[in-house]
ZAMARGU-4260 file (C-alpha; in steps of 0.2 Angstrom, whole numbers, plus 5000, padded with zeros to 4 digits):
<rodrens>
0) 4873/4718/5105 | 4863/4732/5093 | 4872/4750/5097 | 4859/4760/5088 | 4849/4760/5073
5) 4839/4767/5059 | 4829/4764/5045 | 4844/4757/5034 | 4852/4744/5047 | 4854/4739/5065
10) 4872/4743/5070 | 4881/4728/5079 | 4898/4727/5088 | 4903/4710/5086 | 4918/4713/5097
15) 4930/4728/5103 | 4932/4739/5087 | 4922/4729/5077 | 4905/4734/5069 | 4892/4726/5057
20) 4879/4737/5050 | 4867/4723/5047 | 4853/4728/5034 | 4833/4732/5036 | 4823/4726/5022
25) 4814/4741/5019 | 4828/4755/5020 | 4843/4760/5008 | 4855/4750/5014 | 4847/4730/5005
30) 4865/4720/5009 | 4876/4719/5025 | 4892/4732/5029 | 4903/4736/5044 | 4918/4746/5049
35) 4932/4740/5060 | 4946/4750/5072 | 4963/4747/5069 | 4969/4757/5081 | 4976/4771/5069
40) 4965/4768/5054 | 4947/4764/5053 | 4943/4753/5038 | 4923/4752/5030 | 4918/4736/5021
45) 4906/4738/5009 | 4893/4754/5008 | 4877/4748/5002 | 4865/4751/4988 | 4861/4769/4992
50) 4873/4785/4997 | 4858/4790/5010 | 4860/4771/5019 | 4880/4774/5016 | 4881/4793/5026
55) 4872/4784/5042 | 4889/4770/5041 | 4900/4784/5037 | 4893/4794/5054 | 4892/4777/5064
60) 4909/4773/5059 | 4919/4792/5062 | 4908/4793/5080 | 4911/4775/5085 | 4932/4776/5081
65) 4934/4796/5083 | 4942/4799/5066 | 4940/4800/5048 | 4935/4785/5038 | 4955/4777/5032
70) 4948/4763/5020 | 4932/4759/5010 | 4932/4739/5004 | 4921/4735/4990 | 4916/4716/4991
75) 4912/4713/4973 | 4902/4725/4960 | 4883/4722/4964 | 4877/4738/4966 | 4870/4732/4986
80) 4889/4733/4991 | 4895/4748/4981 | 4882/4761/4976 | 4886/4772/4992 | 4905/4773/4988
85) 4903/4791/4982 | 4903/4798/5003 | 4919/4793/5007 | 4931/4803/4992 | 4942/4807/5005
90) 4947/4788/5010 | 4955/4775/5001 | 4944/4762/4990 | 4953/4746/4987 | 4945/4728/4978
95) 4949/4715/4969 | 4954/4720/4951 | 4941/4711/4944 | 4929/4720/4956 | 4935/4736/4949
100) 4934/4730/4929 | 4917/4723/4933 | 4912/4739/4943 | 4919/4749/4928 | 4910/4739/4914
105) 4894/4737/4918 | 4889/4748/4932 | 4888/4767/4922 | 4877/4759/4910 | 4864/4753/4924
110) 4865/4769/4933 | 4863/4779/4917 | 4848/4769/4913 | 4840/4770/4930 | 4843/4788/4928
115) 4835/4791/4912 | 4820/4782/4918 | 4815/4791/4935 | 4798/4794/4927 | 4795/4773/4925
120) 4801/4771/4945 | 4787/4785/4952 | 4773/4776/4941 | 4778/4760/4945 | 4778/4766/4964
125) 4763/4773/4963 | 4754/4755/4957 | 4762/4747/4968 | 4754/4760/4983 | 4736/4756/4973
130) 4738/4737/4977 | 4742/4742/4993 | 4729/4751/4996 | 4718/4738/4993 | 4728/4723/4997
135) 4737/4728/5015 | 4750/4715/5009 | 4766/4721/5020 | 4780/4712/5007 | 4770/4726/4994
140) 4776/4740/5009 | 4790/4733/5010 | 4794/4735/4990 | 4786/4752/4989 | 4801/4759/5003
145) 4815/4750/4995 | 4811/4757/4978 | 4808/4774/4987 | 4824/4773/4993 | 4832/4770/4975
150) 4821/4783/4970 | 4829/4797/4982 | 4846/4791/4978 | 4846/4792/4957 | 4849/4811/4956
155) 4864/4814/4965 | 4871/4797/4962 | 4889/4794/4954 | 4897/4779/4951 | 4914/4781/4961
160) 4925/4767/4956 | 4939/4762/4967 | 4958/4770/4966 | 4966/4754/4972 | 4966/4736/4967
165) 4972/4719/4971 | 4976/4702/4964 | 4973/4690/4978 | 4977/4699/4995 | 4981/4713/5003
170) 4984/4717/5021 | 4981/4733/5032 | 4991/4733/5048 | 4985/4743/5063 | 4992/4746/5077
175) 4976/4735/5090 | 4972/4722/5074 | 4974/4720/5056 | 4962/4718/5042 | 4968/4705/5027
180) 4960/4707/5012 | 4958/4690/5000 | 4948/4683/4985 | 4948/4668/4979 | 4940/4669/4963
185) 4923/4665/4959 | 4908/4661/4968 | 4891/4673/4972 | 4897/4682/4959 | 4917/4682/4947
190) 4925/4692/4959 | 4920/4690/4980 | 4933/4696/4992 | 4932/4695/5010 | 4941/4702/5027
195) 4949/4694/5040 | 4952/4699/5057 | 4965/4689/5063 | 4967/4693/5081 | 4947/4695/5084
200) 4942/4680/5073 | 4929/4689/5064 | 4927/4686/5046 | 4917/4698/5034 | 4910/4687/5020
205) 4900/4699/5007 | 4889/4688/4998 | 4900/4673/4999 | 4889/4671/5014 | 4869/4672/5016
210) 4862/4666/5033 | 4845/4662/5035 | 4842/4668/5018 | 4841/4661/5002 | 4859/4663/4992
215) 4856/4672/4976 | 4865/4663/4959 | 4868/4673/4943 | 4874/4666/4926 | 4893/4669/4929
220) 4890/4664/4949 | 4904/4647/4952 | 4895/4637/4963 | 4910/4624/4963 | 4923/4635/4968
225) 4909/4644/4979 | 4909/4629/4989 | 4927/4624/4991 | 4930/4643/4997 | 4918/4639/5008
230) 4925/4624/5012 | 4942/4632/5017 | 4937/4647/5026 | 4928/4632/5037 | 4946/4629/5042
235) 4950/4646/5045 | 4950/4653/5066 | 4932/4660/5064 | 4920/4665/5079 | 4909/4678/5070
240) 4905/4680/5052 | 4896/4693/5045 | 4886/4687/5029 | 4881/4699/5012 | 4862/4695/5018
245) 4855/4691/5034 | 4860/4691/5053 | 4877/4687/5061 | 4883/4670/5057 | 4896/4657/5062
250) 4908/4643/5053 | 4890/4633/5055 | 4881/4643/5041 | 4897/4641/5029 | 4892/4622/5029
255) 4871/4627/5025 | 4877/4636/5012 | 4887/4621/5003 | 4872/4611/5007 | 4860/4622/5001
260) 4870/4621/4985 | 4870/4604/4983 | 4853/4604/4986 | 4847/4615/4975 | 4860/4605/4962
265) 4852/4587/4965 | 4834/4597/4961 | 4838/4605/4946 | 4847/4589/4937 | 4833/4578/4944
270) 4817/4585/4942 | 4807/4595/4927 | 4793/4605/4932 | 4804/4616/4947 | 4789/4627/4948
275) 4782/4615/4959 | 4794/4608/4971 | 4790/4613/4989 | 4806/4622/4999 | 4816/4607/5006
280) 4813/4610/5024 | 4830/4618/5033 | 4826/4631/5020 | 4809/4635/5021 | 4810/4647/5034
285) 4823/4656/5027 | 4820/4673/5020 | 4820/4678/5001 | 4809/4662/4998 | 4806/4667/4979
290) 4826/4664/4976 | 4823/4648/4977 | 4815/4643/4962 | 4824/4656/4952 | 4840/4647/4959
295) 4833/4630/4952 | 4829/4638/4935 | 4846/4647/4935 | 4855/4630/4937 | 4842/4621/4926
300) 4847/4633/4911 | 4865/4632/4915 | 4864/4613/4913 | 4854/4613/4896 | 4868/4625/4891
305) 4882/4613/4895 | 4872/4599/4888 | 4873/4607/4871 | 4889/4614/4870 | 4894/4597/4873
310) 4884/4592/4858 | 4892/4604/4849 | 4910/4599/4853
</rodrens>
């Protein structure tokens, strides 16, 4: 059932004190976010790639529970899941530890960068309006308010890292439902955590999870371990899982993924030109069709680079 919305994301309750902010392609928000009621506390999970996308949660979520904002959970580093940290300095922002060390490392460099070259974002907008113009082609429009988006958000934007961490779990008790906190190591990216709502069966996954939309895979992404924490959470009490990308899911989407995977695996190790093989077809429909042949580059490099460290050994 959709609450409300705006030009960032269609606000959802999933169940009694439980929201997902699921994200609109051409607003600030770019991956999936949510809040929950504890009863006492109210706890935020994840806050988007831009603090403009992050203040619409931070009002959904204080209006919705009637109280100040408890808890901030960061998923893992990418800048989709944490770049809107900075409206909430008053609550506490907990993630893995490797989340933070990641966050820490790599993210004031981008920031600084992006920042130094606003000048290259409004030229490169500006092309982009041109072909526009002149081509009408919506995924251009789309592009063009993303980036706008980014573009608003650079000059007040501070990297706000979080002020607690955790090895492998962490639990918040409420006094309706609790929220547990647990990574198991690598997958999307080195450091994905998700929430677990016990009592309400809802699960929110980050970018563990993509539904309907083609996972994205990065050098350091583990698409092993990705899989078997896949594979476990299958096990788990789930009704409702709320993905990194894409609508609301259930345990049914956890096994696209590991298939996907697979998929995209057997391609990669079996054929040589992937710049022309078709979407397999319970994928074609899925948004972000260009991942798709980056994935299969991704893992094609990743194999040649196994192949001669091997040599080497």
């Amino acid at each position: 059932m959709i609450l409300t919305e705006n030009k960032h994301f269609e606000l959802h309750k999933v169940k009694e004190g439980i929201y997902a902010a699921i994200a609109k392609d051409c607003g600030g928000a770019v991956g999936n976010a949510g809040f929950i009621d504890l009863g006492d506390k109210t706890v935020v999970f994840d806050t988007f790639n831009t603090q403009q996308a992050a203040l619409e949660l931070k009002k959904c979520a204080e209006e919705m529970t009637n109280r100040s904002v408890s808890w901030v959970m960061n998923s893992h580093y990418h800048g989709d899941h944490i770049r809107g940290n900075q409206v909430f300095p008053s609550s506490n922002l907990i993630s893995s530890e490797l989340t933070y060390k990641k966050m820490k490392d790599t993210q004031p460099e981008r920031i600084r960068g992006q920042k130094q070259d606003i000048a290259g974002l409004e030229n490169y907008i500006q092309k982009l309006q041109n072909e526009y113009n002149e081509t009408k082609v919506q995924k251009t429009l789309t592009q063009i308010h993303f980036l706008q988006e980014i573009l608003a958000s650079l000059p007040t934007l501070t990297l706000t890292l979080p002020s607690c961490t955790f090895l492998e779990a962490f639990t918040i008790h409420g006094t309706e439902r609790t929220a547990q906190l647990f990574t198991r190591g690598a997958g999307h990216s080195p450091c994905d955590a998700f929430l677990y709502i016990p009592e309400d069966e809802v699960i929110f996954m980050g970018d563990l999870l993509f539904v309907q939309t083609h996972p994205s895979f990065f050098d350091e992404s583990n698409l092993d371990n990705w899989m078997h924490t896949l594979q476990e959470l299958s096990t788990w009490n789930i009704q409702t899982a709320v993905p990194g990308h894409g609508p609301l899911g259930t345990k049914s989407d956890f096994y696209q993924i590991i298939q996907y995977i697979k998929d995209v695996k057997r391609l990669a190790e079996s054929e040589k030109d992937v710049e022309d093989i078709i979407i397999p077809s319970p994928y074609k429909d899925w948004a972000l069709k260009e991942l798709f042949v980056t994935n299969l580059k991704q893992l094609k490099q990743l194999l040649k680079n196994k192949m001669e460290a091997s040599l080497h050994d």
